[in-house]
N, CA and C atoms of all chains as a GROMACS GRO file, in nm:
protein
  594
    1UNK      N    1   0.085  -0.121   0.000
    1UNK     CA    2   0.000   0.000   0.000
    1UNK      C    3   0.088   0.125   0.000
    2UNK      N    4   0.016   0.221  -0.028
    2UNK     CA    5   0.137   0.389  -0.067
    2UNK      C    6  -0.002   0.504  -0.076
    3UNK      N    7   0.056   0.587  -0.024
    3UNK     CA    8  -0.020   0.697   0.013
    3UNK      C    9   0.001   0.824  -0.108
    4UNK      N   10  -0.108   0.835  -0.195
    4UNK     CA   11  -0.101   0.973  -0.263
    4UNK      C   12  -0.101   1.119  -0.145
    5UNK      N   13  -0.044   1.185  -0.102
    5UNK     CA   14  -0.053   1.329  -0.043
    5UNK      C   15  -0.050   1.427  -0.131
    6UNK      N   16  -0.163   1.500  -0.118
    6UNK     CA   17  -0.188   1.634  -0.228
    6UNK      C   18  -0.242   1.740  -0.114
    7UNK      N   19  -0.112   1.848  -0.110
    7UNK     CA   20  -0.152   1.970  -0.085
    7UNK      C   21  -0.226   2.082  -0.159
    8UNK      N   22  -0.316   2.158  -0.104
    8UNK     CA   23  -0.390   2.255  -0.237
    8UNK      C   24  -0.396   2.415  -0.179
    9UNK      N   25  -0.329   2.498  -0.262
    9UNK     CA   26  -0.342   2.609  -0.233
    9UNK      C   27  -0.481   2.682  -0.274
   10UNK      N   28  -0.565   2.698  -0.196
   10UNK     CA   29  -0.705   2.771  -0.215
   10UNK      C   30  -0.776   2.863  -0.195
   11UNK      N   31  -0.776   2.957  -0.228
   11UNK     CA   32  -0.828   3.056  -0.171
   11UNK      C   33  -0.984   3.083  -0.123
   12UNK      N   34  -0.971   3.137   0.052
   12UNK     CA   35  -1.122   3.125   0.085
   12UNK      C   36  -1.231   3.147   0.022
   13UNK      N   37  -1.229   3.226  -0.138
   13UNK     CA   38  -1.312   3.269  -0.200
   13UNK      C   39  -1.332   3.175  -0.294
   14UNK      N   40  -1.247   3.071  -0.323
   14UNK     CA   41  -1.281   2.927  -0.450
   14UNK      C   42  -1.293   2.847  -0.389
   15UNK      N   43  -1.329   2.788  -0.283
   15UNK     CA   44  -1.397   2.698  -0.210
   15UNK      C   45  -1.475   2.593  -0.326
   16UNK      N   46  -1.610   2.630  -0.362
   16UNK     CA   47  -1.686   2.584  -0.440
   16UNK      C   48  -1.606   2.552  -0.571
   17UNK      N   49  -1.554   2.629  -0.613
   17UNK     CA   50  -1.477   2.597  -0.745
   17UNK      C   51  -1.365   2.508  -0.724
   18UNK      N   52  -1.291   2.480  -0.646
   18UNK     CA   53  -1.201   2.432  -0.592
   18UNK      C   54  -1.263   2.242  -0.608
   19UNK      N   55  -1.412   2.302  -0.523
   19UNK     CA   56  -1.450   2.145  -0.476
   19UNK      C   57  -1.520   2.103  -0.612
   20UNK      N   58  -1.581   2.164  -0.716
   20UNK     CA   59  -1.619   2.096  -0.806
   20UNK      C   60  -1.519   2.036  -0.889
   21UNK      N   61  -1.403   2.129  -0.936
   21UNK     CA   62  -1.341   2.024  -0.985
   21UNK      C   63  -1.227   1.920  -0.914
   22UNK      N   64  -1.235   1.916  -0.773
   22UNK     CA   65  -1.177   1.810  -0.710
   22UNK      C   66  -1.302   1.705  -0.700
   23UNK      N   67  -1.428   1.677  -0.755
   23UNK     CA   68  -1.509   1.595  -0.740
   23UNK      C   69  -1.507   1.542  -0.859
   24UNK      N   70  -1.487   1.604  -0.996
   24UNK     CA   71  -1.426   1.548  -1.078
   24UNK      C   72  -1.324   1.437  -1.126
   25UNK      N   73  -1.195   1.490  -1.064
   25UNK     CA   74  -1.064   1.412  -1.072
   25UNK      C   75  -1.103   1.277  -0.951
   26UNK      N   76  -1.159   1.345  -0.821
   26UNK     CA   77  -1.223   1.238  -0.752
   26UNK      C   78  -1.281   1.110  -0.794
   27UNK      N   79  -1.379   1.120  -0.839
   27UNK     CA   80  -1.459   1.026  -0.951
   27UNK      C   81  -1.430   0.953  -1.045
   28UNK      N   82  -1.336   0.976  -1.103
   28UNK     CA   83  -1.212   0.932  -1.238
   28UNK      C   84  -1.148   0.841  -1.169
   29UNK      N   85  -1.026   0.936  -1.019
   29UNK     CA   86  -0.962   0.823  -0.942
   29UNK      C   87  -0.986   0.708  -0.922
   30UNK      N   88  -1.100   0.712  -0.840
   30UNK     CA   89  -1.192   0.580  -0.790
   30UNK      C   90  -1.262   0.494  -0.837
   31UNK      N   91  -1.257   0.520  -0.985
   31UNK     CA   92  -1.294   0.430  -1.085
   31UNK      C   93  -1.199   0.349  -1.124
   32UNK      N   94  -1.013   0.355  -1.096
   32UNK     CA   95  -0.970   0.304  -1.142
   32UNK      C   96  -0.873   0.170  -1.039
   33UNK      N   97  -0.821   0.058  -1.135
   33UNK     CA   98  -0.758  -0.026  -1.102
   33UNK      C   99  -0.656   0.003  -0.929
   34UNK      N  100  -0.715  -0.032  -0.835
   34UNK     CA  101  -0.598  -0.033  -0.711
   34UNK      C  102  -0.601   0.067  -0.635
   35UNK      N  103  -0.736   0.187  -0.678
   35UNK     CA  104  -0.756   0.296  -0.589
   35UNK      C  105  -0.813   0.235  -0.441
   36UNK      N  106  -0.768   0.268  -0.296
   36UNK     CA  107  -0.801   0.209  -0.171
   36UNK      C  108  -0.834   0.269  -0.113
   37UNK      N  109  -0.894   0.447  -0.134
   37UNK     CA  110  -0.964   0.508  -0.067
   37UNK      C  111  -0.901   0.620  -0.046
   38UNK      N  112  -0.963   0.725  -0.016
   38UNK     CA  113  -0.923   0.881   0.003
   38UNK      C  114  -0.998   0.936   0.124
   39UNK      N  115  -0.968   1.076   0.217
   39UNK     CA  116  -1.004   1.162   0.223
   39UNK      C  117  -0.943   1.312   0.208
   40UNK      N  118  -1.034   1.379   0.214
   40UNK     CA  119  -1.029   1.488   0.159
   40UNK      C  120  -1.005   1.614   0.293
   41UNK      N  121  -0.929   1.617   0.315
   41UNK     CA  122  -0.927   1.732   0.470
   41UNK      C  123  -0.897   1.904   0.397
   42UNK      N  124  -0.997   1.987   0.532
   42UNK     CA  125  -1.024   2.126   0.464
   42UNK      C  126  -0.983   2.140   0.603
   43UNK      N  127  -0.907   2.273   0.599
   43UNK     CA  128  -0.822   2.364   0.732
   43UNK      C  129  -0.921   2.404   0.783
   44UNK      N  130  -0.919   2.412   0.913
   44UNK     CA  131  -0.998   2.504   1.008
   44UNK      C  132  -0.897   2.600   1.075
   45UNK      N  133  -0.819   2.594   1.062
   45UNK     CA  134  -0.664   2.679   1.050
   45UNK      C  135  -0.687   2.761   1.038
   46UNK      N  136  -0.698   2.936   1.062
   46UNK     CA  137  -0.663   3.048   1.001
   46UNK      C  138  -0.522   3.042   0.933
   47UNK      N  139  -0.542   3.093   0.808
   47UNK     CA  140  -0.414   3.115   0.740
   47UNK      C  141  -0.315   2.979   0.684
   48UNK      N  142  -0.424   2.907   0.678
   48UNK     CA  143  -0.313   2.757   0.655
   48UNK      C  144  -0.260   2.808   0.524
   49UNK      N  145  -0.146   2.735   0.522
   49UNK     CA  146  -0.092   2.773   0.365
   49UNK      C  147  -0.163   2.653   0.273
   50UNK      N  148  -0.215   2.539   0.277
   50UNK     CA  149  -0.257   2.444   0.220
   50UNK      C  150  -0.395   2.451   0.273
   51UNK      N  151  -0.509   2.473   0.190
   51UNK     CA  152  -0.639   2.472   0.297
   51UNK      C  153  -0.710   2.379   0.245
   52UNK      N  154  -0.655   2.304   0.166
   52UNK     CA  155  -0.743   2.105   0.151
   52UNK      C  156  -0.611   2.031   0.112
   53UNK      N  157  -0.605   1.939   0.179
   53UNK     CA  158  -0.518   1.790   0.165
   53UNK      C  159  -0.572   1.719   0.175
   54UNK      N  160  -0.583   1.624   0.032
   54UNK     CA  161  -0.575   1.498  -0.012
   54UNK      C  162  -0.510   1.378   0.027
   55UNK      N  163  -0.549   1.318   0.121
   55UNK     CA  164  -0.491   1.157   0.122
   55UNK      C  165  -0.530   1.047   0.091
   56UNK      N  166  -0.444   1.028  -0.007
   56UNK     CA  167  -0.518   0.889  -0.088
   56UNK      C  168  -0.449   0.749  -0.097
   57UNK      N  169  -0.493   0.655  -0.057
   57UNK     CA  170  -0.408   0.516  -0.067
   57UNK      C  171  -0.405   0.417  -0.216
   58UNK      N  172  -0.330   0.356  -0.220
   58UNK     CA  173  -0.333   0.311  -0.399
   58UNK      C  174  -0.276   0.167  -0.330
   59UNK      N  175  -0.332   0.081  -0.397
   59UNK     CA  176  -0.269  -0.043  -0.379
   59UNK      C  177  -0.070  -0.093  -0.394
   60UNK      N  178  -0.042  -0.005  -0.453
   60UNK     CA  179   0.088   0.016  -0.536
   60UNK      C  180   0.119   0.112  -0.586
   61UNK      N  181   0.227   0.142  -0.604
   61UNK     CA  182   0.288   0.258  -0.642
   61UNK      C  183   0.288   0.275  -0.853
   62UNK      N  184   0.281   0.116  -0.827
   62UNK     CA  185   0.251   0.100  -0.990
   62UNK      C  186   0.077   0.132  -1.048
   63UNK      N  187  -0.019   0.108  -0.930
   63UNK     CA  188  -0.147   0.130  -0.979
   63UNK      C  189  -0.179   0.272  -0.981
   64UNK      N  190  -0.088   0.357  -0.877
   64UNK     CA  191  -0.120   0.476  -0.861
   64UNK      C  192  -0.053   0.562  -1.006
   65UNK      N  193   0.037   0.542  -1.031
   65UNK     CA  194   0.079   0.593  -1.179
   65UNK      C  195   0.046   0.540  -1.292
   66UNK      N  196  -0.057   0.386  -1.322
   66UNK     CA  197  -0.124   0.372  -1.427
   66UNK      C  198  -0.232   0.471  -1.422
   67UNK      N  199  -0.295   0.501  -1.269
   67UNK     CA  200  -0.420   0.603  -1.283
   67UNK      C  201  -0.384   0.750  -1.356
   68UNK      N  202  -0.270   0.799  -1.319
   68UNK     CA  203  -0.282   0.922  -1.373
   68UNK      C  204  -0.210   0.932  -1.516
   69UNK      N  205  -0.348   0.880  -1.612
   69UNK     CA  206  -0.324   0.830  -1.744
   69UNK      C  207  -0.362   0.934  -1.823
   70UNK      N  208  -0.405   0.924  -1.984
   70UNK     CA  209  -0.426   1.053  -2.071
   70UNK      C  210  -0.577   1.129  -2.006
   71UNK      N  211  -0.644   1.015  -1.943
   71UNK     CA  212  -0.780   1.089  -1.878
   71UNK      C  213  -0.764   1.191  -1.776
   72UNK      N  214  -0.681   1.140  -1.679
   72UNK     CA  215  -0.683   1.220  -1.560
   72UNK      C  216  -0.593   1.344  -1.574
   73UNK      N  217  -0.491   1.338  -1.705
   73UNK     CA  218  -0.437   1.406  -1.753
   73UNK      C  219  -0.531   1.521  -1.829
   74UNK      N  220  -0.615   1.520  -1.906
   74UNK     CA  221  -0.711   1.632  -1.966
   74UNK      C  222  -0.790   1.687  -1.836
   75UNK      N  223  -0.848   1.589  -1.760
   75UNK     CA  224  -0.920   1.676  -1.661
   75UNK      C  225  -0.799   1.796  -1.557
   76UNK      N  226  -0.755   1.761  -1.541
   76UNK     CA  227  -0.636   1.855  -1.463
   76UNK      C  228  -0.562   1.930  -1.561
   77UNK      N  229  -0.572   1.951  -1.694
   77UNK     CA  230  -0.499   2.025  -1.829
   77UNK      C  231  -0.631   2.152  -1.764
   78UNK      N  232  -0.740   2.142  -1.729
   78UNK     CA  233  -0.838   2.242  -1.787
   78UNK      C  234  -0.822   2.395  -1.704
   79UNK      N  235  -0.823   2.482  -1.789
   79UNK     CA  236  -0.784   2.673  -1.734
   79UNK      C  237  -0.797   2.662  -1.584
   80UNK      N  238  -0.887   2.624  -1.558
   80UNK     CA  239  -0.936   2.652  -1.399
   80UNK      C  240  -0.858   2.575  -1.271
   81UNK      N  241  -0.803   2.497  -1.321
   81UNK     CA  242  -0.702   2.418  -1.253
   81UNK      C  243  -0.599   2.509  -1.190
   82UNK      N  244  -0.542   2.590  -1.282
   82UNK     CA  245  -0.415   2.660  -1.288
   82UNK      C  246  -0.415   2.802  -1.148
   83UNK      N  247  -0.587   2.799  -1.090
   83UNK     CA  248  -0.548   2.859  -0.961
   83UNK      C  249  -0.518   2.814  -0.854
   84UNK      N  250  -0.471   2.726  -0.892
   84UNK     CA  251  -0.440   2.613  -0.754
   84UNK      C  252  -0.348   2.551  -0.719
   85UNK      N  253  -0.244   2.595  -0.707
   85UNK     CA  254  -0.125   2.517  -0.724
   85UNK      C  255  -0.144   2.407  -0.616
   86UNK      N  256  -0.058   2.318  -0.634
   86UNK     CA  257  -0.078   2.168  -0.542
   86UNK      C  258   0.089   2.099  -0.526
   87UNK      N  259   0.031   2.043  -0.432
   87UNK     CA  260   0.201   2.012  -0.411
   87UNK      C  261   0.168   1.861  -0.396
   88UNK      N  262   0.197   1.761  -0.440
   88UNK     CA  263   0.128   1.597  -0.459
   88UNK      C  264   0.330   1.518  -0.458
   89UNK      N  265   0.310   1.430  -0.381
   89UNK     CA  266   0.414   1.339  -0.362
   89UNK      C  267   0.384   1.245  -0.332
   90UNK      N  268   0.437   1.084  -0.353
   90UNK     CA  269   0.352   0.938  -0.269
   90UNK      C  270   0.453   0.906  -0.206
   91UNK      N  271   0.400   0.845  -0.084
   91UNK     CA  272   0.450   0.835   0.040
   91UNK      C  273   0.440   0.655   0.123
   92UNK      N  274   0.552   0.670   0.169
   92UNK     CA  275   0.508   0.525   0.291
   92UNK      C  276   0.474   0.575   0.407
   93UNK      N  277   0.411   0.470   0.458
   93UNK     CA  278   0.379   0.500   0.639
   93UNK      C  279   0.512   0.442   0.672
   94UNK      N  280   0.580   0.517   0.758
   94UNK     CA  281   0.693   0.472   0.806
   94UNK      C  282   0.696   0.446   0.973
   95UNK      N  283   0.585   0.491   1.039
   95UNK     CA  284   0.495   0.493   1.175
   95UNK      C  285   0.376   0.507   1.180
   96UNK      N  286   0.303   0.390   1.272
   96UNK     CA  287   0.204   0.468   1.285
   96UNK      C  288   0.159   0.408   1.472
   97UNK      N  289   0.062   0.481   1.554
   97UNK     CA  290   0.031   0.494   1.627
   97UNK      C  291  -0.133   0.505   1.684
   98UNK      N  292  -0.179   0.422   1.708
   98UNK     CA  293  -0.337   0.429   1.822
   98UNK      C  294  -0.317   0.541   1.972
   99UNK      N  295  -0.385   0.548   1.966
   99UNK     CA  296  -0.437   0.614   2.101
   99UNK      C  297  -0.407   0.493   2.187
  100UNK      N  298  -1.375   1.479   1.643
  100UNK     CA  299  -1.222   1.441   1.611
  100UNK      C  300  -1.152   1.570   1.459
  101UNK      N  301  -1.053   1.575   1.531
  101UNK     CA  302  -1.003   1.693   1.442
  101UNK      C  303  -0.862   1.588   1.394
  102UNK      N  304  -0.766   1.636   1.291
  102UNK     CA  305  -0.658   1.604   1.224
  102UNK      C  306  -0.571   1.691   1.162
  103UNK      N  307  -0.453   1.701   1.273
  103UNK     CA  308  -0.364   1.791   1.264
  103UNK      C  309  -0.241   1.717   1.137
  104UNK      N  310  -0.200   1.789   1.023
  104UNK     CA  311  -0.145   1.767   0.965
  104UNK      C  312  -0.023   1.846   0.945
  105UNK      N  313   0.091   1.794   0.930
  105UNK     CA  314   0.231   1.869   0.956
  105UNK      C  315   0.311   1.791   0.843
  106UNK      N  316   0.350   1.917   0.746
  106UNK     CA  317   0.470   1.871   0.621
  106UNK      C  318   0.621   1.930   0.721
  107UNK      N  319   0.706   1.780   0.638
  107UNK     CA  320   0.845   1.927   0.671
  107UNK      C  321   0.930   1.906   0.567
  108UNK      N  322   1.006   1.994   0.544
  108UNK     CA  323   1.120   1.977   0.484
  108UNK      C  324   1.214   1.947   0.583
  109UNK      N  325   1.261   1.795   0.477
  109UNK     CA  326   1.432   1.773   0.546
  109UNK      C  327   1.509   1.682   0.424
  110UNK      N  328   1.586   1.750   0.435
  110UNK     CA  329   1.705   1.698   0.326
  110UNK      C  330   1.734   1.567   0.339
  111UNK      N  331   1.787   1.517   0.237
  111UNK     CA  332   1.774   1.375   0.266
  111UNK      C  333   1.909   1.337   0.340
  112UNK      N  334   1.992   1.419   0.324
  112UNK     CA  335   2.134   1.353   0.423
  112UNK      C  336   2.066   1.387   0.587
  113UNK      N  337   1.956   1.444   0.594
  113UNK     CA  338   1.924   1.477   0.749
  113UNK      C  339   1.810   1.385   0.815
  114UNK      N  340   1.784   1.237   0.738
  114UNK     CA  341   1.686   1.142   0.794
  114UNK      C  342   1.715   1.117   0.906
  115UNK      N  343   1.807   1.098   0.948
  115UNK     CA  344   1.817   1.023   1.124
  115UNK      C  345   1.814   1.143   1.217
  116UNK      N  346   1.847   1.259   1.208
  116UNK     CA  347   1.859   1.379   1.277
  116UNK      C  348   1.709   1.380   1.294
  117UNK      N  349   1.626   1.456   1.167
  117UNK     CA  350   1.476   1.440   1.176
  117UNK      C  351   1.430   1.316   1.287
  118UNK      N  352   1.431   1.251   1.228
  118UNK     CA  353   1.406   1.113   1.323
  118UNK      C  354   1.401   1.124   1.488
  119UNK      N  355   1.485   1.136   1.483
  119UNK     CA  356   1.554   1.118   1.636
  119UNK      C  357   1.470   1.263   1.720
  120UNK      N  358   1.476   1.363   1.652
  120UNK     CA  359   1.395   1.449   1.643
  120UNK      C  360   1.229   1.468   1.661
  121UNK      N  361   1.193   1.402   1.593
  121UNK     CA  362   1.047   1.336   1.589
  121UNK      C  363   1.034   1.268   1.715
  122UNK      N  364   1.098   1.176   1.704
  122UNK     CA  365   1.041   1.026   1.783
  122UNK      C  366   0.996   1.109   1.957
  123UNK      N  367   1.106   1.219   1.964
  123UNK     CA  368   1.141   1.304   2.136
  123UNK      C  369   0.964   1.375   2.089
  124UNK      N  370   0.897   1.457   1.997
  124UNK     CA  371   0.769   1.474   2.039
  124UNK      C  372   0.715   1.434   2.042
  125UNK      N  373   0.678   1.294   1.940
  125UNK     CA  374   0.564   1.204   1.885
  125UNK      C  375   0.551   1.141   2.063
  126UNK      N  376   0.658   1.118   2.103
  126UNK     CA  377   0.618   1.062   2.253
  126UNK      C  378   0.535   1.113   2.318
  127UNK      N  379   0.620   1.272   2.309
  127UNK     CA  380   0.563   1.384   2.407
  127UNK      C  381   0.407   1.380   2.405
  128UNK      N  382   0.369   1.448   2.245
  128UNK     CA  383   0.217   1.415   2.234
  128UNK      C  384   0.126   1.296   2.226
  129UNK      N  385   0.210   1.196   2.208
  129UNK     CA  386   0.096   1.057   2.270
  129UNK      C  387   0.084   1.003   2.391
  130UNK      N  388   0.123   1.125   2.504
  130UNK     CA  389   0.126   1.083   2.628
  130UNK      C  390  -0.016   1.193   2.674
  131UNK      N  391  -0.042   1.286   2.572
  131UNK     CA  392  -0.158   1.372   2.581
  131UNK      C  393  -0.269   1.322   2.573
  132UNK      N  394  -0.354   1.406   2.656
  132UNK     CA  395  -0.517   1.359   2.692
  132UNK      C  396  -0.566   1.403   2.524
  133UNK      N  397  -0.679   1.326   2.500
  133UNK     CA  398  -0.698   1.375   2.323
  133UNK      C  399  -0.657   1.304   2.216
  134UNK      N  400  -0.495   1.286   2.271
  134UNK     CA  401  -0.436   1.221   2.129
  134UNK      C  402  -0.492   1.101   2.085
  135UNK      N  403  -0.526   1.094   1.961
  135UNK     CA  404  -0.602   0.961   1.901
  135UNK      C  405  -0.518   0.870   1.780
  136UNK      N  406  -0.383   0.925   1.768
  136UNK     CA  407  -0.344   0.827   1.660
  136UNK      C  408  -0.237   0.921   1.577
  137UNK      N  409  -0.164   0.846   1.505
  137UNK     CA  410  -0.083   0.953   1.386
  137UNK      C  411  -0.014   0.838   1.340
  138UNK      N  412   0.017   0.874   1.205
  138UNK     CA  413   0.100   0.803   1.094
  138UNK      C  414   0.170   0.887   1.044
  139UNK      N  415   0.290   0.833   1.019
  139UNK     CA  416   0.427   0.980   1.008
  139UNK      C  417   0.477   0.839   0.857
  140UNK      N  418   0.429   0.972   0.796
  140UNK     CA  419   0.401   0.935   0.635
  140UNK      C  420   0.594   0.965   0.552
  141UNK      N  421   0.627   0.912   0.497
  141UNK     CA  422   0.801   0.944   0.449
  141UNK      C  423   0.763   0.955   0.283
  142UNK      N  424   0.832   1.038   0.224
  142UNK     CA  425   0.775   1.048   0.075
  142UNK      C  426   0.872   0.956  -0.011
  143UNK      N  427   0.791   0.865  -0.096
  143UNK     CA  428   0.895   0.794  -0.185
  143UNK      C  429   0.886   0.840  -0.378
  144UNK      N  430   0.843   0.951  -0.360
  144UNK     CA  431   0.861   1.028  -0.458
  144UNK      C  432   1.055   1.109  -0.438
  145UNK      N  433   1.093   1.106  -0.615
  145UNK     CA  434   1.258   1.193  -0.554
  145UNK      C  435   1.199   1.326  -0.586
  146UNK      N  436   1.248   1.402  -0.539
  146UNK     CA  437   1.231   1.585  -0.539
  146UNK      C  438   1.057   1.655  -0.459
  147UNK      N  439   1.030   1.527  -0.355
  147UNK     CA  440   0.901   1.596  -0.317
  147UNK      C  441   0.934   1.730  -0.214
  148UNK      N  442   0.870   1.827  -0.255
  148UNK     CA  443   0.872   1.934  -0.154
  148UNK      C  444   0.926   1.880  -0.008
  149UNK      N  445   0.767   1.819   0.042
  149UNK     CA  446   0.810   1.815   0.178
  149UNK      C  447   0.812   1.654   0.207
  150UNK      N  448   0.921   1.571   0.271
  150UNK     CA  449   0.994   1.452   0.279
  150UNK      C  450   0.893   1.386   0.372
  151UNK      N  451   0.830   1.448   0.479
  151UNK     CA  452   0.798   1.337   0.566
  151UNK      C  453   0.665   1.457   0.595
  152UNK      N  454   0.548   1.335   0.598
  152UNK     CA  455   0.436   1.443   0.666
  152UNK      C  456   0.375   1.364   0.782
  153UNK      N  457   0.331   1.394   0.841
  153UNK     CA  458   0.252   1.354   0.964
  153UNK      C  459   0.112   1.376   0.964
  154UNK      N  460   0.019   1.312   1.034
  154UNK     CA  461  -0.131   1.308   0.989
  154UNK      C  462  -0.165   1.249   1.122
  155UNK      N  463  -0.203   1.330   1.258
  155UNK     CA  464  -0.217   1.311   1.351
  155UNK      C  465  -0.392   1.354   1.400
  156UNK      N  466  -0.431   1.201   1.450
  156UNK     CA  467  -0.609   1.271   1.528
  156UNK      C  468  -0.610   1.309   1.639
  157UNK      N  469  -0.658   1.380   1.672
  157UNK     CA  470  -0.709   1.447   1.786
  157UNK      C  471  -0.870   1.428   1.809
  158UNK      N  472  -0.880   1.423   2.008
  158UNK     CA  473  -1.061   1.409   1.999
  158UNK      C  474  -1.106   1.520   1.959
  159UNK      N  475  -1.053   1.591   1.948
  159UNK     CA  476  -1.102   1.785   1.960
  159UNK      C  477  -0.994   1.924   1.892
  160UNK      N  478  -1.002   1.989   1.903
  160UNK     CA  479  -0.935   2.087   1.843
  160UNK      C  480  -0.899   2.136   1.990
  161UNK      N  481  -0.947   2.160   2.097
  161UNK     CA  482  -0.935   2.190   2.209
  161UNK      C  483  -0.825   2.082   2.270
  162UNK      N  484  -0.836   2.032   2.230
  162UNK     CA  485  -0.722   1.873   2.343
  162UNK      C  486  -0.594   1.862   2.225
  163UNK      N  487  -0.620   1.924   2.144
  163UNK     CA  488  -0.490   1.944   2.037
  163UNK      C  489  -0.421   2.069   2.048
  164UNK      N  490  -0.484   2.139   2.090
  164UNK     CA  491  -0.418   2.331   2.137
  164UNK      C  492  -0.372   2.334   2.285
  165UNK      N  493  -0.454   2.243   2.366
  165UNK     CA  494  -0.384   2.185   2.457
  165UNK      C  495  -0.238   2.141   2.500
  166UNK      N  496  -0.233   2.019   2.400
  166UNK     CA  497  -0.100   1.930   2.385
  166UNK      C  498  -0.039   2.042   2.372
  167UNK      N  499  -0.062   2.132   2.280
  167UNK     CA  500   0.112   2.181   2.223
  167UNK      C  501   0.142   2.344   2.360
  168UNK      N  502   0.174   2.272   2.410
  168UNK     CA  503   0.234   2.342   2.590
  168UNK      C  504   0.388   2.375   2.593
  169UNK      N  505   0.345   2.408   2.703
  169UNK     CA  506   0.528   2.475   2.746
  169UNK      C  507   0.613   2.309   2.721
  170UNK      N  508   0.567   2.216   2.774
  170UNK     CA  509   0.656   2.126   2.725
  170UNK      C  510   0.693   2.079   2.596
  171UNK      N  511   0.610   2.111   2.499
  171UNK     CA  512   0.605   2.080   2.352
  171UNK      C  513   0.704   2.204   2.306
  172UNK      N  514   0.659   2.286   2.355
  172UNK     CA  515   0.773   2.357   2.292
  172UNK      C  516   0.896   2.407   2.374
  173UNK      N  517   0.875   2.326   2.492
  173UNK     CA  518   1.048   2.411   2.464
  173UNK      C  519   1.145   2.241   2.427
  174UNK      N  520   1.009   2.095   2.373
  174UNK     CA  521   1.102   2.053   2.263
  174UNK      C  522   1.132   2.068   2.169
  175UNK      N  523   1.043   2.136   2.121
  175UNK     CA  524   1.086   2.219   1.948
  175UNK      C  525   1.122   2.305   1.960
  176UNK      N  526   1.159   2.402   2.055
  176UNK     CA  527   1.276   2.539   2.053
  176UNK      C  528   1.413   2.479   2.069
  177UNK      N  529   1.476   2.384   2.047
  177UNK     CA  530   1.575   2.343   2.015
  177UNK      C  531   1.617   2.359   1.898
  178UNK      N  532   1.752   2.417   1.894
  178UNK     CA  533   1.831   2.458   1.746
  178UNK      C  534   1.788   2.344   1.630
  179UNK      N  535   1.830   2.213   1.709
  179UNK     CA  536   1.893   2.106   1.626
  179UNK      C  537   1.730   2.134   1.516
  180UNK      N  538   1.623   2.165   1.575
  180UNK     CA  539   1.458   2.208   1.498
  180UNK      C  540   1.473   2.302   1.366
  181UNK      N  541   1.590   2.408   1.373
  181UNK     CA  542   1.549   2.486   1.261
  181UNK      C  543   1.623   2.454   1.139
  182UNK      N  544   1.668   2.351   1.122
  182UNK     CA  545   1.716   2.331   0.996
  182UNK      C  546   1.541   2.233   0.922
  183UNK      N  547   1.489   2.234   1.000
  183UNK     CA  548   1.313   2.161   0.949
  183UNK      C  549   1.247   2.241   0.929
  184UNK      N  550   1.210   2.319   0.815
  184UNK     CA  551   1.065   2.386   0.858
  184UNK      C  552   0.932   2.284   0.821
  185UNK      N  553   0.859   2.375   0.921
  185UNK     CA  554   0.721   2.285   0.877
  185UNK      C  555   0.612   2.354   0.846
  186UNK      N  556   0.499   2.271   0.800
  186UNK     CA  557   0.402   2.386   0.768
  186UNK      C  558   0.282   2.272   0.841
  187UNK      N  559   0.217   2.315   0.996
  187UNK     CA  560   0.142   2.277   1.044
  187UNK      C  561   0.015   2.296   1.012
  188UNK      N  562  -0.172   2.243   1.033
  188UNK     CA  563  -0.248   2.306   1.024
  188UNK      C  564  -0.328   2.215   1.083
  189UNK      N  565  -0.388   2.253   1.137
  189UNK     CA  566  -0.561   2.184   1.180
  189UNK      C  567  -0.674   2.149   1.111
  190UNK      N  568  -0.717   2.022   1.043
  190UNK     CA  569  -0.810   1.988   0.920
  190UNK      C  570  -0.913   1.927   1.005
  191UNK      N  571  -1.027   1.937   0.927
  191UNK     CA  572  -1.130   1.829   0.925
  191UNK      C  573  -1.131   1.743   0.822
  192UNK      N  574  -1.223   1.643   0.810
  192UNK     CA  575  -1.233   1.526   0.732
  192UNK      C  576  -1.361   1.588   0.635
  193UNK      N  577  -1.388   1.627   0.552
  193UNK     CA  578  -1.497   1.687   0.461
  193UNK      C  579  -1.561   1.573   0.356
  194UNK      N  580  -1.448   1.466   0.336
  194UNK     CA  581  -1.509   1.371   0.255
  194UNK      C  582  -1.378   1.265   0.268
  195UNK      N  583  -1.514   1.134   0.257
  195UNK     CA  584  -1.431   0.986   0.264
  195UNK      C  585  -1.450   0.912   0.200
  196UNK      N  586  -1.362   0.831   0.144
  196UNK     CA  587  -1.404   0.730   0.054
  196UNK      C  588  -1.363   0.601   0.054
  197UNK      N  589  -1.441   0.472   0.030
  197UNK     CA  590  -1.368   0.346   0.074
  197UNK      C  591  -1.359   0.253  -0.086
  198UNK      N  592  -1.232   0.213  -0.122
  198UNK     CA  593  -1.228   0.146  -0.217
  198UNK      C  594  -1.383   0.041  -0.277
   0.00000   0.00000   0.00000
């Protein structure tokens, strides 16, 4: 298992725009081969520099880069994308911890 | 339940420093009333921004503003800390999804 992490720079005023087309690329994801689930976290932070992160699990590091194929590629090509910069890296759990 | 999320930068010749680093708060705060869990995520992407993120629950936002006390920080006011920056924030969970 491997963790997609996507930071999103958003501004409090694209909220809505922000979330429609992350329901988009959402939908695409999870349609495909080895996707293991996501959530979607929004700052309650004043001033976060990232005010939604994406964590998403992929069966493999190989299923997670067959997903982002020529499809998921046009939906994220589109104008409106481009106010958002994102910062996306995949990751291991290298710890983890219960209460 | 709230979910405090923390990126950092650390170079990659500085994994065990970080580390060793970590492990002295991750204690600190799982000895806190509140704390519910964390996975300290390592990026296996090369050139990701930030190398290691953390993704810690809390019962509350209150028992998480809590934890971070005079003892929390005067473990992170240690020098050996500023070669890390981090970019902390306080999330909710807005959407979930199960394979």
């Amino acid at each position: 298992m491997v963790t997609l992490i996507n930071c999103f720079e958003v501004p409090e005023a694209a909220d809505q725009r922000f979330m429609d087309l992350y329901a988009q690329v959402n939908a695409y994801m999870r349609s495909k081969p080895g996707y293991a689930g996501n959530r979607l976290h929004k700052a309650t932070s004043e001033h976060a520099a990232y005010r939604y992160v994406n964590v998403a699990q992929w069966q493999s590091a190989e299923h997670c880069a067959a997903a982002h194929d020529d499809g998921f590629r046009n939906l994220v090509a589109k104008d409106e994308w481009k106010e958002f910069r994102s910062v996306p890296a995949l990751f291991e759990v290298i710890s983890e911890n219960q209460a």
